[in-house]
C-alpha positions in Angstrom: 84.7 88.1 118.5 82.5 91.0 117.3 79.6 91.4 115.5 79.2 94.5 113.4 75.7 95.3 112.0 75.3 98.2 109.6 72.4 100.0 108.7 71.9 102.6 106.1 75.5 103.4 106.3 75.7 103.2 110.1 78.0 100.7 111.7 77.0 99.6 115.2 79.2 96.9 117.1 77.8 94.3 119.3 80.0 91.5 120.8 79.3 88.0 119.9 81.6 85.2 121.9 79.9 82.9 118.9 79.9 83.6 115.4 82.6 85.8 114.2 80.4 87.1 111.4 80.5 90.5 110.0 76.7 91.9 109.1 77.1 94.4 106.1 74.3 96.5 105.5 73.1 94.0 103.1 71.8 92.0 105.6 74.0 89.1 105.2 76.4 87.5 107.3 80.1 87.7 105.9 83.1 86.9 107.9 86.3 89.0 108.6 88.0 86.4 106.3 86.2 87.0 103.1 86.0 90.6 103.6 90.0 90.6 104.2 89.8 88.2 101.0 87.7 90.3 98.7 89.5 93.8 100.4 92.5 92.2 99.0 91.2 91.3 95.4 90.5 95.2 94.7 93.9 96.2 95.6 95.5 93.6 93.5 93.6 93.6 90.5 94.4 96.3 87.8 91.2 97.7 88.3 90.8 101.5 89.2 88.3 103.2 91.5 86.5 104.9 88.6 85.9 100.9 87.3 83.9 100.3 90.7 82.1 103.4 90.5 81.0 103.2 87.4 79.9 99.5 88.1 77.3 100.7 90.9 75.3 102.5 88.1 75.6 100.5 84.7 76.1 96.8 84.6 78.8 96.1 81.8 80.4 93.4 80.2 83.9 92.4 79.6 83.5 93.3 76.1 82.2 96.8 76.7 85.1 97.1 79.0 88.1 95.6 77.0 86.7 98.0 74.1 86.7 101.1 76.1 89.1 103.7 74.4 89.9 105.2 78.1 90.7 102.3 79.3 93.2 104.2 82.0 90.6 106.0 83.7 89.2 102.5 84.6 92.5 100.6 85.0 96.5 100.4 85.8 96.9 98.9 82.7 95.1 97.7 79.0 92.5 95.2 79.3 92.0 92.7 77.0 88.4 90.9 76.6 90.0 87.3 78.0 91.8 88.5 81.5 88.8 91.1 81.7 86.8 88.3 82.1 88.5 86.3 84.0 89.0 89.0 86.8 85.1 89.8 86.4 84.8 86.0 87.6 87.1 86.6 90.4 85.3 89.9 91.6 82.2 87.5 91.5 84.0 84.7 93.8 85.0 87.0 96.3 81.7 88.6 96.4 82.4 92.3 94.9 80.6 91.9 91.8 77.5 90.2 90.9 75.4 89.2 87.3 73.4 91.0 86.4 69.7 89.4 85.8 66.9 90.4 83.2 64.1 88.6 82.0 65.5 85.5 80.0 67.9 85.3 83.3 71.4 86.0 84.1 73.6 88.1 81.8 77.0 88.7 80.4 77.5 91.9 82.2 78.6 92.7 85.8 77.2 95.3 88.9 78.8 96.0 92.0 78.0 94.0 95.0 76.4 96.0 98.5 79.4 93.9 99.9 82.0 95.7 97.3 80.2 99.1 98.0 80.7 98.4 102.0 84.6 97.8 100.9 84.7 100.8 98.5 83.4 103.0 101.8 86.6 101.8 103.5 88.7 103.8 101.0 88.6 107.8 100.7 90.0 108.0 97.5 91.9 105.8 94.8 92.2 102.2 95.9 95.7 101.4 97.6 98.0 99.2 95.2 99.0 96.0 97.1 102.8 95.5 97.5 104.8 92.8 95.7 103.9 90.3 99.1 101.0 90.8 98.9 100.0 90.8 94.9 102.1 86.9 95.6 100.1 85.8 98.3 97.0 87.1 96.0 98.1 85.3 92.8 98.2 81.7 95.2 95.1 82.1 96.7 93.4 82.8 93.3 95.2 80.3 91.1 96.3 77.4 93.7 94.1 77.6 96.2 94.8 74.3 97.5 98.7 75.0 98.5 
C-alpha cells in the first residue's frame, strides 16, 4: 500500500504496509476508494469544468445555478432547480463539494472541496465524459447502493 502526502501542491510518496490511506493536501486521510468514487462522480455528472471552477471562488446555490441563462458553459445539459440539487447532495457525499457556513450556520449554497480541487489537478483540461459502463455502474452506486 502507499501513502501519498501532499503539500502545497507537492505530492510526496511514502509506503505504508498499514493503512492504505491517501493524504490530500488537506490534511485528511481519504482512501484510494473514495477518491476513485468521487473521481468518478465528476465524470458522470452533467457538470462542466467551468461549474467547478467557478465553485472554488463563489459559493452558489442550486437556484442560482438552475437560473443561469448560460447554463452550457457550466453543464452538458439544462439544469433544472430539483436534479441541480440533488447532484449538489451527491458532490457533498462524495466529498467534492461542501456547505457553505455563515453566521446563522450552514447555507443553501455549495463551494468546492480541497479534496475536489486535488481531483480537478488530476485533469488538464475539460473533465473526461464517463462511458455508457461506467455512467451504469455510477447510477447503482448512487441510487442502490446496497446491490
Amino acid at each position: 500500500m502507499t501513502l501519498f502526502t501532499a503539500t502545497l501542491g507537492i505530492k510526496r510518496e511514502e509506503n505504508d504496509l498499514r493503512s492504505g490511506k491517501v493524504v490530500t493536501s488537506s490534511t485528511t486521510l481519504v482512501s484510494e476508494r473514495a477518491l476513485k468514487r468521487a473521481r468518478q462522480a465528476m465524470r458522470c455528472l452533467p457538470f462542466r469544468r467551468a461549474f467547478y471552477d467557478d465553485l472554488e471562488h463563489e459559493a452558489r446555490s442550486s437556484t442560482q445555478l438552475s437560473s443561469q441563462q448560460d447554463w452550457m458553459a457550466i453543464s452538458r445539459k439544462p439544469l433544472s432547480c430539483s436534479s441541480t440539487e440533488d447532484d449538489l447532495i451527491w458532490l457533498i457525499q462524495v466529498g467534492v463539494l461542501r456547505r457553505e457556513v455563515d453566521g446563522q450556520g450552514l447555507t443553501e449554497r455549495v463551494r468546492l472541496t480541497p479534496m475536489g480541487r486535488d481531483l480537478l489537478d488530476h485533469w488538464d483540461g475539460e473533465i473526461p465524459r464517463a462511458d455508457a459502463l461506467q455512467v451504469m455502474h455510477h447510477w447503482l452506486r448512487r441510487h442502490r447502493p446496497r446491490l
